[in-house]
C-alpha positions, -999 to +999 in steps of 0.1 A: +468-839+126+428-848+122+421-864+095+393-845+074+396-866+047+358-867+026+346-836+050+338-803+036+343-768+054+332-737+040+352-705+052+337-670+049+366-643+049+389-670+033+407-639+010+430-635+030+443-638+070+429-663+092+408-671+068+432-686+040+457-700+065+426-717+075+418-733+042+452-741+039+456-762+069+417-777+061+429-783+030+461-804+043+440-826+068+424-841+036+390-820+039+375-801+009+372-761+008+345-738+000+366-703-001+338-675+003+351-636+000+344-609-012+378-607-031+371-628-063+407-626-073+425-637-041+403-668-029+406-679-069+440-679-065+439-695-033+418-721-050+440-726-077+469-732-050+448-758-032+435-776-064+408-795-071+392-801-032+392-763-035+364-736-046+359-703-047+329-686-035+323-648-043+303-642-012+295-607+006+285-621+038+264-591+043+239-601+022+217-635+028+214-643-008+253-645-015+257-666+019+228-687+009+240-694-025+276-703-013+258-730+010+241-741-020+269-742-045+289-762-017+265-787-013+260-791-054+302-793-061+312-815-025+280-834-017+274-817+018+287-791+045+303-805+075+322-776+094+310-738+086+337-709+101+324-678+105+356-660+100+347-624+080+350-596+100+354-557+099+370-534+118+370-499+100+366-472+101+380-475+136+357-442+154+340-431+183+310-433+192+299-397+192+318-393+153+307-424+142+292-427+107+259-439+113+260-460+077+299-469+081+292-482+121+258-501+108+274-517+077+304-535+106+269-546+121+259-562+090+290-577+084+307-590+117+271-601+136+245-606+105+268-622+080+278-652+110+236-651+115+230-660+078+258-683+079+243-702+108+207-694+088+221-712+056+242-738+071+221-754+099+193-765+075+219-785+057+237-801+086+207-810+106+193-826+075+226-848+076+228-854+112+251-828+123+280-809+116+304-783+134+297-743+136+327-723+143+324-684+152+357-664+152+353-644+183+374-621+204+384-604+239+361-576+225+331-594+227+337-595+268+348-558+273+350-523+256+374-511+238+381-473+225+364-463+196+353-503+182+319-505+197+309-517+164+333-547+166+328-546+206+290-550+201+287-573+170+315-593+186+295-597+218+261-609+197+284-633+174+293-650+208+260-650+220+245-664+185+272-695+192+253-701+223+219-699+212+225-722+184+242-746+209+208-742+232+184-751+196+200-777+181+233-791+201+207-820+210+204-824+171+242-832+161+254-794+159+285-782+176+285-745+180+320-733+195+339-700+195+370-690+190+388-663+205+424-658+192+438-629+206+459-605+184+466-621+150+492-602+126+467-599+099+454-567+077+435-558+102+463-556+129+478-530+102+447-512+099+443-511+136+479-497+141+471-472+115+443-457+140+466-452+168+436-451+190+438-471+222+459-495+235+455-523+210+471-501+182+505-497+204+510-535+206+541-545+185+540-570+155+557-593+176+528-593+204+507-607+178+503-645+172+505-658+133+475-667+116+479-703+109+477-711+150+440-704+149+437-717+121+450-751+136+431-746+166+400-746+144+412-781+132+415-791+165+381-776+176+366-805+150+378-832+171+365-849+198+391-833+223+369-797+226+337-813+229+338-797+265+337-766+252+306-770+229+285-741+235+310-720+246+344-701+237+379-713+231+406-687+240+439-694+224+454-668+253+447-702+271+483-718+278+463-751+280+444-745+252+477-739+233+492-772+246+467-794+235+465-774+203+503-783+196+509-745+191+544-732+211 
């Protein structure tokens, strides 16, 4: 396992999901864990199982101030940010396009492409001030090709992956390694939420197609060693066989 012992990661979406399998297996490699979510009581539970490397963050990544101020309050309890995760994302209401809420579609926008903006926006100020530091972006198969009745997830999926690549073309010659992660179908909430639709073909999937949610979150791990340094600027897919090998994931 790498060693993140003395690092600090901050994970948006860490309520629940990738997200808090995430801080768990963070927290277990030694590193310390900002927990940002807009579920005040889960993440301070969370916290409370962690301990004291552990805080929670009441953060709706949809607004800059909150994501801000969770940079901030990292910095003043651990000393620094080394690895942000842009994990919070939003699926619902699952709709098409021409019965789409206008407000409902926009506010996925805000959350799945403009909160991983103004976590870059927050972050990258700090870690280039340091030297460096890792940016992780959860992506997904969605951001390559359309799927029935997401094309809010489909489209801020798609600009999240292309926001890893433009940070990675601005400041990967200044210490910053922006990387992407695309892990398939995770048996999450939002599996259930998606099944609940019955939509397209991703809802008939069964729970046992989907992957559990502590192997990206050890792929993230692994994403903050020197081993995916080829893939800096671009996008990890844990459908990968050889991605999974090296990962340690069977």
């Amino acid at each position: 396992m790498q060693d993140l012992t003395g690092k600090t990661v901050l994970i948006t979406g860490a309520s629940r999901g990738i997200g808090a399998d995430t801080a768990r297996v963070f927290a277990r490699a030694g590193a310390n864990v900002a927990l940002a979510a807009r579920g005040e009581a889960a993440i301070a539970a969370l916290a409370a199982e962690i301990g004291a490397q552990a805080i929670a963050l009441p953060c709706d990544v949809s607004r800059y101030a909150d994501v801000d101020a969770a940079v901030q309050r990292t910095v003043a309890q651990f000393g620094g940010l080394d690895v942000l995760i842009g994990n919070a994302g939003a699926v619902e209401p699952i709709s098409h396009l021409a019965t789409a809420d206008p407000e409902d579609w926009g506010h996925v926008i805000d959350i799945n492409l403009k909160g991983v903006f103004y976590g870059m926006r927050a972050a990258l100020p700090v870690m280039l001030e340091a030297g460096g530091g890792s940016i992780f972006t959860i992506s997904s198969g969605a951001a390559h090709g359309p799927v029935e009745a997401w094309s809010h997830y489909c489209a801020s999926k798609a600009g999240a992956a292309m926001l890893t690549r433009c940070v990675d073309k601005e400041n990967g010659g200044d210490g910053i390694r922006a990387i992407g992660l695309s892990p398939g179908t995770v048996a999450t909430q939002m599996q259930r939420e998606i099944k609940a639709s019955g939509i397209n073909p991703v809802s008939q999937l069964d729970w046992s197609d989907h992957i559990p949610p502590d192997w990206p979150a050890r792929a993230l791990l692994w994403m903050c060693s020197p081993e995916a340094d080829p893939w800096i600027g671009q996008e990890i897919s844990l459908r990968d066989p050889d991605i999974r090998k090296k990962v340690g994931l069977t």
